[in-house]
C-alpha positions in Angstrom: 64.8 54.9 -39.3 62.5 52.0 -40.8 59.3 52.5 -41.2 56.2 51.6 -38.8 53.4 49.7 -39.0 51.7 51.0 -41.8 53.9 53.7 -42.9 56.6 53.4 -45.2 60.0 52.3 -45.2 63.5 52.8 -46.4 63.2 52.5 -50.7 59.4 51.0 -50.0 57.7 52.4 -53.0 53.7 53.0 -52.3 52.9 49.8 -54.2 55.0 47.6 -51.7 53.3 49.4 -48.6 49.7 48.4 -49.7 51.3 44.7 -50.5 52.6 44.7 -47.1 49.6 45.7 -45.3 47.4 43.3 -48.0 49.6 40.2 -46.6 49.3 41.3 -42.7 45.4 41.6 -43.2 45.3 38.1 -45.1 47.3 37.0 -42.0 44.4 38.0 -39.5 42.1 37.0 -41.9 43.8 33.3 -41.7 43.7 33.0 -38.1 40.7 34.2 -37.5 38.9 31.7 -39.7 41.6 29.4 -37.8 39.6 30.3 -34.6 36.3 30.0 -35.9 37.1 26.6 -37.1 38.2 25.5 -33.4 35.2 26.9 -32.2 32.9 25.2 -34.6 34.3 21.9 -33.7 33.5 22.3 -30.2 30.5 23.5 -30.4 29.5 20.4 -32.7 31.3 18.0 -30.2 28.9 19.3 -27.5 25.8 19.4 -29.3 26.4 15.5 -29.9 26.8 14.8 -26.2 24.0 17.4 -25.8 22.0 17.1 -28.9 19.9 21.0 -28.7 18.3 22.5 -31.8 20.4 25.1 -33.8 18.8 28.1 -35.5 21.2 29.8 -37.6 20.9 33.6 -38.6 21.3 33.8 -42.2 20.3 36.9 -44.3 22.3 39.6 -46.9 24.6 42.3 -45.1 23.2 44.4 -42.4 19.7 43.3 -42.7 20.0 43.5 -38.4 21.2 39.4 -37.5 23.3 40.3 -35.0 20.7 43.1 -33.5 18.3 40.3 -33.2 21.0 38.3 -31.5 21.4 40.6 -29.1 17.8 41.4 -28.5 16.8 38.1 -28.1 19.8 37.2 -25.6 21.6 40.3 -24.6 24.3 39.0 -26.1 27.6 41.5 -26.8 27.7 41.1 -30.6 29.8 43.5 -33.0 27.0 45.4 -34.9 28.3 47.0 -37.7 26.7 48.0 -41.1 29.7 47.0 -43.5 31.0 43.5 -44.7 32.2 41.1 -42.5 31.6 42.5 -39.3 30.6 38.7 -38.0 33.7 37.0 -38.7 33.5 35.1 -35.5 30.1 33.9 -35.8 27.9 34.5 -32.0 26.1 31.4 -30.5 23.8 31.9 -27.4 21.1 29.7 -25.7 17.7 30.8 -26.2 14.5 29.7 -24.6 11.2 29.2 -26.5 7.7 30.0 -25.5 7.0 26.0 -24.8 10.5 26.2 -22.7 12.2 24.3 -25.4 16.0 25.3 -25.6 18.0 26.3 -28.7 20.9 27.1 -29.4 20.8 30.4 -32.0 23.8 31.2 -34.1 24.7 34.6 -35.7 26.3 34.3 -39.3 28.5 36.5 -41.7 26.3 39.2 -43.8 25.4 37.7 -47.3 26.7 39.5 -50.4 26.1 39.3 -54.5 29.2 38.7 -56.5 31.6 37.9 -53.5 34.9 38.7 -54.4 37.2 35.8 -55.2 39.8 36.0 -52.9 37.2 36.6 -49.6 35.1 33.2 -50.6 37.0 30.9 -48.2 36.9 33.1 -45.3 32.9 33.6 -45.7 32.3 30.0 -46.6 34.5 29.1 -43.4 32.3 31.2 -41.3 28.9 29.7 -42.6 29.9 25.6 -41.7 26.8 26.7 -39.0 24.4 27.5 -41.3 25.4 23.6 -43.0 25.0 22.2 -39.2 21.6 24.0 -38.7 18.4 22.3 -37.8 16.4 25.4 -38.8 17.6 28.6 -41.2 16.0 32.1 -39.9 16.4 34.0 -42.9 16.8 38.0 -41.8 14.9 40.5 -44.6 15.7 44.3 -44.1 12.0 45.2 -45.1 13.1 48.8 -45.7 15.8 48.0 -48.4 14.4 49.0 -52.1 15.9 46.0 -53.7 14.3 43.5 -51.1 13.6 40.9 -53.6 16.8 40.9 -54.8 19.1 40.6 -52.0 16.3 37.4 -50.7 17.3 35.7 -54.0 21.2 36.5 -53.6 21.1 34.8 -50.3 19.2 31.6 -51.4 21.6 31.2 -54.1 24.2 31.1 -51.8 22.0 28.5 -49.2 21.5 26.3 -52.7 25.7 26.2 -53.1 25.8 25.3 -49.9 23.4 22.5 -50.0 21.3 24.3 -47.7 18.6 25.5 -49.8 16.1 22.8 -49.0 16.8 23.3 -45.0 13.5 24.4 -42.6 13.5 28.0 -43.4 11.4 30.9 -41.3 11.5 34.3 -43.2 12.0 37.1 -41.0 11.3 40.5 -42.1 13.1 42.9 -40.1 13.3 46.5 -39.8 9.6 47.1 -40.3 9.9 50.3 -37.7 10.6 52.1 -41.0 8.0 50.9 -43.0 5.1 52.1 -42.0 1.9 50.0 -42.3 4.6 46.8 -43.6 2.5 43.9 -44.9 3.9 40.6 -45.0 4.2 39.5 -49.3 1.7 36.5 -50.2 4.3 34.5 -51.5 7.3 33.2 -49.5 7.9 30.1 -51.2 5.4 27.9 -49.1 7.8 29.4 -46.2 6.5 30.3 -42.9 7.2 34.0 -42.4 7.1 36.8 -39.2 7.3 41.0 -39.3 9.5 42.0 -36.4 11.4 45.2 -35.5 14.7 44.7 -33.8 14.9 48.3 -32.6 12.1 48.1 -30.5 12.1 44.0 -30.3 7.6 43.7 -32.1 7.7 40.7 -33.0 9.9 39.0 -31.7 8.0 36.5 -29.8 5.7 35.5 -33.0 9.3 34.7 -34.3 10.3 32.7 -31.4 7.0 30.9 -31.8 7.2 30.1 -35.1 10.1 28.4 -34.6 8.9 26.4 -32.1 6.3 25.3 -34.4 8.9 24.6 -37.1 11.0 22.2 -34.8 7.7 20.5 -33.3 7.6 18.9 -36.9 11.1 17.5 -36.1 9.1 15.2 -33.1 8.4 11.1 -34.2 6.3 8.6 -32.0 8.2 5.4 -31.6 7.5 2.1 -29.5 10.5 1.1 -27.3 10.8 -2.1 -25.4 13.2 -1.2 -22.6 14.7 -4.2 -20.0 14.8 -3.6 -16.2 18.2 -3.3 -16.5 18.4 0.4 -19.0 15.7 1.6 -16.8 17.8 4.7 -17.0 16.3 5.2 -21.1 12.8 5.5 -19.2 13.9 8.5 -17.0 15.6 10.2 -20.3 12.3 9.1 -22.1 10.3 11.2 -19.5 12.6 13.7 -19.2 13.0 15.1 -23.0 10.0 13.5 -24.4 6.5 13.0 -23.7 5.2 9.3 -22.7 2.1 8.3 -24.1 2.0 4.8 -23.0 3.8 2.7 -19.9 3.2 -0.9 -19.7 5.5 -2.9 -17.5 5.8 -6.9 -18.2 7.9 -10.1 -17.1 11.3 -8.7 -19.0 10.9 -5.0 -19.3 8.4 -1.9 -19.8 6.5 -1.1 -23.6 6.9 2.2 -24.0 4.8 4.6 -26.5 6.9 8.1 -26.7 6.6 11.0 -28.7 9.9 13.2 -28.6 12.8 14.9 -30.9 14.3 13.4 -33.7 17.4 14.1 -32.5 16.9 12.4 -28.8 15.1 9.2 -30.3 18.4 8.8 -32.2 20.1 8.9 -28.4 17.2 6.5 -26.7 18.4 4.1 -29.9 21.9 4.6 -29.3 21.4 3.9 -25.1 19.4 0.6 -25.9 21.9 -1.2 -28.1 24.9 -0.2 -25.6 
């Protein structure tokens, strides 16, 4: 009889079994970065229709992203203390303390000296952390090389052209460190002490990024006609008027709102 999955067949010597089951991993491997790619695209198809803020959960391997995830959202994520246990990275809605909606994306567990033959599967699962508006970078504040692992994963941000992103550090974990203070330096980065396990914290972290993204807001003078009236409603809407003055031709509007919807208020008044 020929050999099952996994076990080993007629004149298979050892060497061809692990070969075999080496090529049917890589083959999962393949299509599920295949799948992450498909959902990527569509999730950066409807943030341009929908422009929202992404967040993006970066950090080094099982410093507790996807336990935050799921705090934060109740979201069923894998959570698993070994490599790779994100493949398919998690995206949720989340709502900040000034009712501000983001979208916040889980990412694959950072790791020093990535072996060759694994670097396009994790590089294919971080194309979120390139699309990001804002980086939370997750700190297990209990890990004795700390220091270390922070400077693995900003290496990897820098290859990525990510290094310079807005970045919130996010020490996590601090259940086990009793009395945790947060370090002095953070590289002029803003920086929270939260516990996943029992979720302290979490809201200082939520509004720190809300501070972070209120830094993405411009105030712009628009001159709208009668006839794109609609612009005033979406002006209203996702920013805040500061100034409504309505004339022969059209209305003078001061605004102060996103970066990202002032790009779509442009867009809607040259259509």
């Amino acid at each position: 009889m020929g050999g099952g999955i996994g076990t080993r067949g007629p004149g298979e010597t050892k060497l061809e079994v692990d070969r075999r089951r080496i090529r049917k991993r890589i083959a999962e491997l393949d299509k599920a970065i295949g799948d992450v790619k498909k959902h990527r695209e569509l999730l950066r198809r409807s943030r341009k229709e929908i422009p929202v803020p992404l967040a993006a959960l970066v950090g080094y391997t099982n410093a507790g992203k996807s336990t935050i995830l799921k705090k934060l959202t109740g979201a069923r994520v894998l959570v698993e203390d070994k490599l790779f246990a994100t493949l398919d990275p998690t995206t949720r809605r989340v709502i900040l303390p000034n009712n501000e909606v983001i979208l916040l994306t889980d990412t694959v567990g950072f790791i020093r000296n990535l072996p060759h033959h694994l670097v396009a599967a994790f590089r294919a699962t971080l194309e979120e952390v390139v699309e990001a508006d804002l980086l939370l970078h997750i700190v297990d504040a209990s890990h004795p090389d700390l220091e270390g692992q922070i400077e693995a994963v900003n290496k990897v941000l820098e290859s990525l052209d990510s290094g310079s992103k807005p970045c919130i550090i996010v020490y996590n974990k601090t259940d086990l460190v009793p009395g945790f203070q947060l370090p002095l330096k953070t590289n002029n980065q803003p920086a929270v002490a939260v516990s996943a396990l029992d979720g302290r914290g979490l809201d200082e972290m939520l509004a720190a990024v809300a501070g972070v993204l209120s830094r993405r807001r411009v105030r712009l003078t628009y001159f709208i006609p009668y006839g794109k009236t609609g612009v005033l409603s979406l002006l209203h809407e996702k920013g805040q008027v500061l100034r409504e003055e309505h004339g022969q031709d059209g209305i003078s509007v001061d605004a102060e709102l996103e970066i990202v919807w002032a790009e779509r208020v442009a867009a809607r008044l040259k259509e």
